[in-house]
C-alpha positions in Angstrom: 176.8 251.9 -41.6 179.1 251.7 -39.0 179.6 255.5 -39.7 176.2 256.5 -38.8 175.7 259.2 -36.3 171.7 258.0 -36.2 172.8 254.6 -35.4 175.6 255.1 -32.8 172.8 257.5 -30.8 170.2 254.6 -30.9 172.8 252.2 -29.9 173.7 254.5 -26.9 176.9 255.3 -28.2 178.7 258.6 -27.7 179.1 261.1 -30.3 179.9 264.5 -31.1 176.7 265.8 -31.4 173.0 264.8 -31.9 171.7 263.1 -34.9 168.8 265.6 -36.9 166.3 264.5 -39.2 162.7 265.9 -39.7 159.1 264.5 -39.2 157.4 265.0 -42.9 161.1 266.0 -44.4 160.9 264.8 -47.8 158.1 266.8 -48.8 156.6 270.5 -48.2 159.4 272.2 -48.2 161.7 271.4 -50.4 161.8 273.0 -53.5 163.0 269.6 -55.4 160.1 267.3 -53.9 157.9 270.7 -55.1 159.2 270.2 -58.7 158.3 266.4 -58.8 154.9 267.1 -57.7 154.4 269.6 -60.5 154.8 266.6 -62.9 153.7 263.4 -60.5 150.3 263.2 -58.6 151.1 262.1 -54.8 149.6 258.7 -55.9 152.4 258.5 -59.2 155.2 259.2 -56.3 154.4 256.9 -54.2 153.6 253.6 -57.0 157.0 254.3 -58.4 159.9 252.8 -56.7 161.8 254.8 -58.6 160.1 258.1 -57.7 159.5 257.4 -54.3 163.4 256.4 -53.6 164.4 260.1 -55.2 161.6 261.9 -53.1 162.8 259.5 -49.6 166.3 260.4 -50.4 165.9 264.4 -51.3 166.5 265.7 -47.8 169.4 263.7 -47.4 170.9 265.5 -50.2 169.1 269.0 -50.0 169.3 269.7 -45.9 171.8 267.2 -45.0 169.6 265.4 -42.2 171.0 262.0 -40.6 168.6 259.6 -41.9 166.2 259.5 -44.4 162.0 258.4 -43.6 160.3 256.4 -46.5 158.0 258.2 -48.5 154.7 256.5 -47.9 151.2 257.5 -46.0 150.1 256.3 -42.6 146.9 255.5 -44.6 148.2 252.5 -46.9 147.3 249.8 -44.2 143.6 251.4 -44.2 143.9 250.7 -48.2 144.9 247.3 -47.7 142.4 246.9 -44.9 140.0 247.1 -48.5 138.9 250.7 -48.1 138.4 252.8 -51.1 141.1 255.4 -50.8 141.8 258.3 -53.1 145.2 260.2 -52.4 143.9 263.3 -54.1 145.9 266.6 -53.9 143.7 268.3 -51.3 144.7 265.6 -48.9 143.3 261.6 -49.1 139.6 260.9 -48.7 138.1 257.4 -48.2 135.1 256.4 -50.6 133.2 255.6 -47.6 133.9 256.0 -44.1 133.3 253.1 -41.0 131.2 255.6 -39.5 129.0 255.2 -42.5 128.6 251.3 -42.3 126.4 249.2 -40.3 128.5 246.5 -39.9 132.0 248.3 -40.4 133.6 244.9 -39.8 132.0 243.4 -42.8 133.3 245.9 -45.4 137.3 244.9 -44.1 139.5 242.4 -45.7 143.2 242.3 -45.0 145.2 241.7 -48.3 148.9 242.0 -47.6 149.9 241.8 -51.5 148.6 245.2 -51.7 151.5 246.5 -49.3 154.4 244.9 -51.7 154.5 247.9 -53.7 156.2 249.7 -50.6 158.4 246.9 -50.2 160.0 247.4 -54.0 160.3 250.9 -52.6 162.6 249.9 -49.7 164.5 247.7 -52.1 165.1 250.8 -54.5 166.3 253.5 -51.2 168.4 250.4 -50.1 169.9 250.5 -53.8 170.4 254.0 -54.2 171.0 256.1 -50.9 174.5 257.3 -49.6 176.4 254.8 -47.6 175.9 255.4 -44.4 172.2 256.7 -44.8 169.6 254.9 -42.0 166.4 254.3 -43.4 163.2 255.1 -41.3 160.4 252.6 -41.6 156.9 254.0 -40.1 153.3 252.9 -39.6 150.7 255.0 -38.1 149.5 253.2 -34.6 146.1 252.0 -34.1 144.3 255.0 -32.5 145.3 257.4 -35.3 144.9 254.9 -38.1 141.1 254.0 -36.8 140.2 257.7 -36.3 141.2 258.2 -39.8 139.3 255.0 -41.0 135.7 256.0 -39.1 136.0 259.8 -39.9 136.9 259.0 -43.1 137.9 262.9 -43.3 141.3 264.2 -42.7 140.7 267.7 -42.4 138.4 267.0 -39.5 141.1 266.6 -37.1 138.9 265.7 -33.8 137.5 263.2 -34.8 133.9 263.4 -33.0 132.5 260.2 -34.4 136.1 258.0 -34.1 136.5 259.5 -30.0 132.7 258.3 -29.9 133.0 254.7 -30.7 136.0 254.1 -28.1 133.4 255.2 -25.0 130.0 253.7 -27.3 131.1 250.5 -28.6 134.5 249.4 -27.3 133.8 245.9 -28.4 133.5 247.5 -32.0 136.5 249.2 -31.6 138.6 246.3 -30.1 137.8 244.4 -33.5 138.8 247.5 -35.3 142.5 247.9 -33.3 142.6 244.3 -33.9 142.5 244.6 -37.1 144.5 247.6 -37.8 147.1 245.7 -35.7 147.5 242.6 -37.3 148.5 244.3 -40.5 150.2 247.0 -39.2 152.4 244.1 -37.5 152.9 242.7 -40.9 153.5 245.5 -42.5 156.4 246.9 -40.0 158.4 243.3 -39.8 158.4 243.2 -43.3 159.9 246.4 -43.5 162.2 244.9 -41.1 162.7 242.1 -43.6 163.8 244.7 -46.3 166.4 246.3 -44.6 164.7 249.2 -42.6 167.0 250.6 -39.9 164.5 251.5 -37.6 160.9 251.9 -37.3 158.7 254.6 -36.0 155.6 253.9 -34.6 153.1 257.4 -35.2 150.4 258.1 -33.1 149.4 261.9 -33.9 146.4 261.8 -32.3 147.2 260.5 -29.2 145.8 263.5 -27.2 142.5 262.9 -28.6 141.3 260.9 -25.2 142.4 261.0 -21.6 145.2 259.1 -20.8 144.3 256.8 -18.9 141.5 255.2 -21.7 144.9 255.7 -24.2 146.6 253.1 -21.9 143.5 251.1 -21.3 142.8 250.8 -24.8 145.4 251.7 -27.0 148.4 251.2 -25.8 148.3 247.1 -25.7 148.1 247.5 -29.4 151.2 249.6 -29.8 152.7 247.0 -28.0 151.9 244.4 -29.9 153.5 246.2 -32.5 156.6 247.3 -30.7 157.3 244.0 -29.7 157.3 242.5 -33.5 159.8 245.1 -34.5 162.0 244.9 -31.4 162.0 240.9 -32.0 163.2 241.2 -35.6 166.0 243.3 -34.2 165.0 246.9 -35.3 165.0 249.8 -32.6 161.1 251.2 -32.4 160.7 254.9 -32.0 157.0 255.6 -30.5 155.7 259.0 -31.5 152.2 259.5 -29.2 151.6 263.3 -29.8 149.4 265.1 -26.7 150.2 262.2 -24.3 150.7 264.6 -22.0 152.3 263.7 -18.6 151.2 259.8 -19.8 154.8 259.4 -21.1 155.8 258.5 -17.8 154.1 255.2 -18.4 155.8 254.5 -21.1 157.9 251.2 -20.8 161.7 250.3 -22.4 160.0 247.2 -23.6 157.5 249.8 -25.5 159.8 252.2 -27.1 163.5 252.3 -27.3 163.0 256.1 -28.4 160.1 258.5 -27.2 159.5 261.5 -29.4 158.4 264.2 -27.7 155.6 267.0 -29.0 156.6 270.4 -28.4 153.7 271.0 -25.1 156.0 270.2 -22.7 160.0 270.8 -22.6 162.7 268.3 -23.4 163.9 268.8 -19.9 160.8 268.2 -18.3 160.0 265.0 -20.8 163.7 263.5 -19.6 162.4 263.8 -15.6 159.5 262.1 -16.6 160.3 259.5 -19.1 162.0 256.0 -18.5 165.7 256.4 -18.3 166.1 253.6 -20.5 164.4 255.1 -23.1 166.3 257.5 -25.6 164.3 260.9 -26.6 163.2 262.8 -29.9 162.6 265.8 -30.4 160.9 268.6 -29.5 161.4 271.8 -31.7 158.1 273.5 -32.3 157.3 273.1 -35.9 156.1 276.7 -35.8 159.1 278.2 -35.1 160.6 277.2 -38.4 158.4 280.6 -39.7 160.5 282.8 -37.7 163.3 284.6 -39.3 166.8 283.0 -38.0 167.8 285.3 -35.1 164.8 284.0 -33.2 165.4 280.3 -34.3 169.1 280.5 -33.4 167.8 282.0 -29.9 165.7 279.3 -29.2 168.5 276.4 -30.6 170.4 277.4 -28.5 168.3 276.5 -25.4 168.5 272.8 -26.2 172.8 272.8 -25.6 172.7 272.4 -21.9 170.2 269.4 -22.5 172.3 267.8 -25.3 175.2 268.5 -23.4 174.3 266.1 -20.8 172.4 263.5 -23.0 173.7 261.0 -25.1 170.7 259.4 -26.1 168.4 262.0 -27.9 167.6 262.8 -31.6 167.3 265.9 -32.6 163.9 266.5 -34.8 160.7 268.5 -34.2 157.6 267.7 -32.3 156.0 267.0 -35.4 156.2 266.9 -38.7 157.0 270.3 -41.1 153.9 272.2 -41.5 153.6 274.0 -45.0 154.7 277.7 -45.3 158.3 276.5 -43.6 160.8 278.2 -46.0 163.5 275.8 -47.3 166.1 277.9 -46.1 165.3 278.0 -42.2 164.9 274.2 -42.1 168.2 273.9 -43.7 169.7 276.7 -41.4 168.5 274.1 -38.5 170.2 271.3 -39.9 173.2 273.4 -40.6 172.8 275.1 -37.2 173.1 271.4 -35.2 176.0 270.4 -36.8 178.4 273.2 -36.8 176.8 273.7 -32.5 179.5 272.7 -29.6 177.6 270.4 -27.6 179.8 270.3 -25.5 180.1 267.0 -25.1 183.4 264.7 -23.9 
């Protein structure tokens, strides 16, 4: 992959222009993934190896983006943590949530085997996608994976009984990271194992507590993670949405890329981040509903900035949000590569 645009930007090579690829690309808003799910639950997609190569590899093909992401769910280690999870098409819902467990500890039992699935996944992508094509490996980190787990909901975004146990019970909630962690540390290496070009660490709910009890807390766990992937020899790009002005804590032995949310500007993210570190990002998602005029207007505010910056990956502060129209997200993609950064 000597070729790859992706891979020369995370190596801190020069290039032309910035790599592009989107946050929840291969899905919502592509008409082709749509088509697939008329005929295949979420669930089907993701056992087949088969079915989730074509759905990891659709954007590749249908916007054009850099690199494709695996097709998977942050909530797979949960599932192999032993709780009951249903991927239903109103969004996952756990049987029963920690929160709803007296001895939440007692109801979790780590069983690797039922990760391998995924694995014959990678295998399949590896197989089948364009030459030069980077595959993205992901987990979700540890505070967004437990909120999930003692919630149990996921359209209760805030989390009130998740945030609660952090300042109730932190020795609770140490076992819990721990936990998460451990697999989460097996899952990404082996990932590593099967080819993976890099691996991207999410933590969407990041801005859920101060930042200072994110550091305290959190953030050796991330590490722990980081430092498996970085050990095996694959890059680690750490996602921690609503950090907020914490990025600036953020070490190169954490994170070789930080992607940024769209609350604070690229510019202002580069003055605070480690210079070491590579950014991603920070398109608002949101913007994607616009019609193009506007879009191009506010593209076109991130030349200066990729002018001058080698090391930054072009993608949105988060993932797509439904209602994007195919067409815009493909006029983005379009838009990056046919741009003059003006780079020499």
């Amino acid at each position: 992959m000597d070729n790859s645009i992706f891979l020369k930007t995370l190596k801190g090579e020069k290039t032309e222009r910035p790599p592009v690829w989107f946050m929840r690309q291969a899905g919502r808003v592509l008409p082709s993934y749509l088509a697939m799910r008329e005929k295949n639950s979420f669930q089907e997609l993701m056992d087949s190896p088969e079915l989730a190569a074509k759905v990891t590899l659709l954007p590749v093909y249908d916007l054009g983006v850099d690199a494709a992401i695996l097709f998977s769910d942050i909530l797979v280690i949960p599932q192999a943590l032993g709780m009951g999870l249903n991927f239903a098409d109103a969004g996952p819902k756990f049987a029963t949530a920690l929160k709803d467990v007296k001895d939440p500890m007692s109801i979790l039992k780590a069983d690797a085997s039922k990760l391998n699935y995924i694995y014959d996944v990678i295998d399949e992508i590896m197989k089948t996608k364009p030459e030069n094509t980077p595959l993205i490996g992901f987990c979700g980190a540890p505070l967004t994976t437990l909120c999930y787990m003692v919630q149990g909901l996921s359209t209760n975004h805030t989390f009130p009984d998740a945030v609660s146990l952090l300042y109730k019970d932190k020795v609770l909630a140490h076992k819990l990271l721990s936990a998460i962690t451990e697999l989460s540390i097996e899952y990404a290496t082996t990932q590593a194992k099967h080819g993976i070009s890099v691996f991207q660490i999410f933590e969407t709910h990041a801005g859920l507590i101060p930042s200072e009890l994110y550091f305290e807390m959190i953030m050796p766990y991330v590490r722990k993670i980081s430092a498996a992937v970085m050990q095996a020899g694959t890059p680690v790009i750490f996602l921690p949405k609503g950090l907020g002005y914490g990025v600036k804590y953020i070490e190169p032995e954490d994170a070789n890329f930080l992607s940024i949310d769209w609350q604070m500007s690229i510019e202002e993210a580069r003055y605070l981040v480690h210079p070491e570190i590579g950014l991603q990002g920070n398109l608002d998602p949101r913007l994607l509903l616009a019609d193009q005029k506007t879009i191009q207007e506010q593209l076109e505010k991130y030349i200066e900035f990729g002018s001058q910056n080698q090391n930054w990956i072009f993608n949105l502060g988060h993932g797509f949000i439904p209602g994007i129209p195919f067409e815009n997200a493909k006029f983005v993609v379009d838009w990056v590569k046919a741009t003059d950064w003006k780079r020499n």
